[in-house]
C-alpha positions in Angstrom: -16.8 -12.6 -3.4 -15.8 -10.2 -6.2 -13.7 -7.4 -5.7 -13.2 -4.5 -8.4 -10.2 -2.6 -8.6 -10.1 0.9 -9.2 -6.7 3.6 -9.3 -7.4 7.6 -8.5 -5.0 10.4 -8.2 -5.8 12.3 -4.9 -7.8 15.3 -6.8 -10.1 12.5 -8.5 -11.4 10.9 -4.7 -14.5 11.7 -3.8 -14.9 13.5 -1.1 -17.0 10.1 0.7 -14.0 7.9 -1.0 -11.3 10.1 1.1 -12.8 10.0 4.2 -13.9 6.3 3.9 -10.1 5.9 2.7 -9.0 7.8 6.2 -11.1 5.8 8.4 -9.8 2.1 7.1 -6.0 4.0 7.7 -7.1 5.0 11.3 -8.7 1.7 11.9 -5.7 -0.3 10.2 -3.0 1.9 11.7 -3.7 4.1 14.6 -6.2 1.7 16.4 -5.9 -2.1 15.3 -2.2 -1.5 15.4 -2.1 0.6 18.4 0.4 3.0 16.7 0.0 7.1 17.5 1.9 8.8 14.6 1.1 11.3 11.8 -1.1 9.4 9.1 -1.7 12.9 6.9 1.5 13.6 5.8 0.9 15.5 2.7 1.8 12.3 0.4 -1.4 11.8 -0.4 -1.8 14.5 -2.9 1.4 12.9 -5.0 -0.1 9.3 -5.0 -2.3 7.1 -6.7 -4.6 5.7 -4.7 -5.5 1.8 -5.6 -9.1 1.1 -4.4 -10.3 -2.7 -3.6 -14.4 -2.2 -3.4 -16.7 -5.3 -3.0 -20.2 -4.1 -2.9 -19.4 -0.1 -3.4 -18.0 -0.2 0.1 -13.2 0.1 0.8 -12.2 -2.9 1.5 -8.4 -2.9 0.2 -6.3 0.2 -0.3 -2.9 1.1 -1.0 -0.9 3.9 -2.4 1.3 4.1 -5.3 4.1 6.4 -5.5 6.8 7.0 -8.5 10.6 7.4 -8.0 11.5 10.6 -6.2 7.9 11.3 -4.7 8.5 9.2 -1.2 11.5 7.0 -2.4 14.4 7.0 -4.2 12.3 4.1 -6.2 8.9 3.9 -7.0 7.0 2.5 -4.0 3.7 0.9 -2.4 2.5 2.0 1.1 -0.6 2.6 3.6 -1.6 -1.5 2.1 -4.3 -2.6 4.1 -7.5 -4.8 4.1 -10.4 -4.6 6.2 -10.1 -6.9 9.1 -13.3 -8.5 8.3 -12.3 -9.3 4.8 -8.6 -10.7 5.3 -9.9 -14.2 4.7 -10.5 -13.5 1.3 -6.8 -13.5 -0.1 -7.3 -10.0 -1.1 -3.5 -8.5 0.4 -2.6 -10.6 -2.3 -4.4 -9.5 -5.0 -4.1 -5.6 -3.9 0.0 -5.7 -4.1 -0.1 -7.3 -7.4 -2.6 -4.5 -8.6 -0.8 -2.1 -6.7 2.6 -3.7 -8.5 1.1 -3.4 -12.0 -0.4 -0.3 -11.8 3.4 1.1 -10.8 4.5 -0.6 -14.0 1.4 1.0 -16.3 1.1 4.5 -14.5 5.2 5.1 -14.0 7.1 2.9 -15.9 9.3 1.5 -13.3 10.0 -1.5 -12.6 12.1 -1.2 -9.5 9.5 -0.9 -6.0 10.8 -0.4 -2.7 8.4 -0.6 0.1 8.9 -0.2 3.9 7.8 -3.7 5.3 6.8 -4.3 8.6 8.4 -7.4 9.8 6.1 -9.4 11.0 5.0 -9.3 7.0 8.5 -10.2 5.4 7.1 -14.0 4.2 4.0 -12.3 2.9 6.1 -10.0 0.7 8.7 -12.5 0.0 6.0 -14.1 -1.8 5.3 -11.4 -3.9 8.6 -11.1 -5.3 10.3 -8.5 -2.9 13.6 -9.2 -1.4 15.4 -7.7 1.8 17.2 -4.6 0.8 18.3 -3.4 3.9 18.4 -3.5 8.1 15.5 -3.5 10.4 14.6 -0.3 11.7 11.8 1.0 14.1 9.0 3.6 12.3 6.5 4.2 15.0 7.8 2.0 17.3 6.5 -0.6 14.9 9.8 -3.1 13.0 9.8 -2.3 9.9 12.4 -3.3 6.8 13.0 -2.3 3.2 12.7 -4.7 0.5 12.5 -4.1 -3.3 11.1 -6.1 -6.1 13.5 -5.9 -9.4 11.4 -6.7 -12.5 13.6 -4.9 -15.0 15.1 -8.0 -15.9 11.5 -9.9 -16.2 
């Protein structure tokens, strides 16, 4: 199954791309996840948006964010995959698209992301390393880790 990979600021969405992009957050988020909280918090307008589309149709999503514009680094956030497409290895391949297109699009090469824990292997995997303590967002344990590739 091929995916294609596509990155929008918020003003180039469609309008069918946004609210296809707002469902998969509600699904991911609010319902799967059982979480109430406040999913349009007005970051959307500063991010890049990295779109993972097999057959036309969301599958993957993520947003991208540069130093300053929701962390003191640059930063990933909102990554999901479809339920019925996470046996297709594509988490994987969305952070490390999501990771590259911070380096092309901002030029840093220090991301921070807010990890829930149950995740901490996944992003361990990927390169990112604890950075500080567990904390609850949304009632949900969540942890900061940051990837360091200014060395690399």
């Amino acid at each position: 199954m091929e995916i294609i990979w596509k990155t929008k600021a918020f003003d180039a969405l469609s309008l069918n791309e946004l609210y296809e992009i707002l469902r998969l957050r509600e699904q991911v988020f609010i319902l799967e996840q059982e979480c109430a909280y406040d999913d349009l918090d007005y970051k959307d307008q500063k991010a890049l948006h990295v779109l993972g589309l097999v057959n036309d149709k969301i599958v993957a999503y993520s947003r991208i964010f540069k130093a300053g514009d929701c962390l003191e680094n640059a930063s990933i956030g909102r990554v999901l995959v479809r339920k019925d497409y996470r046996n297709h290895k594509f988490g994987q391949q969305l952070m490390s698209k999501s990771i590259a297109e911070v380096h092309k699009h901002f030029d840093d090469k220090l991301i921070t992301i807010s990890a829930q824990c149950y995740l901490i292997q996944f992003y361990e995997n990927l390169g990112f390393v604890i950075s500080g303590e567990q904390y609850l967002e949304d009632d949900i344990p969540h942890i900061a880790m940051t990837r360091d590739d200014r060395t690399s």
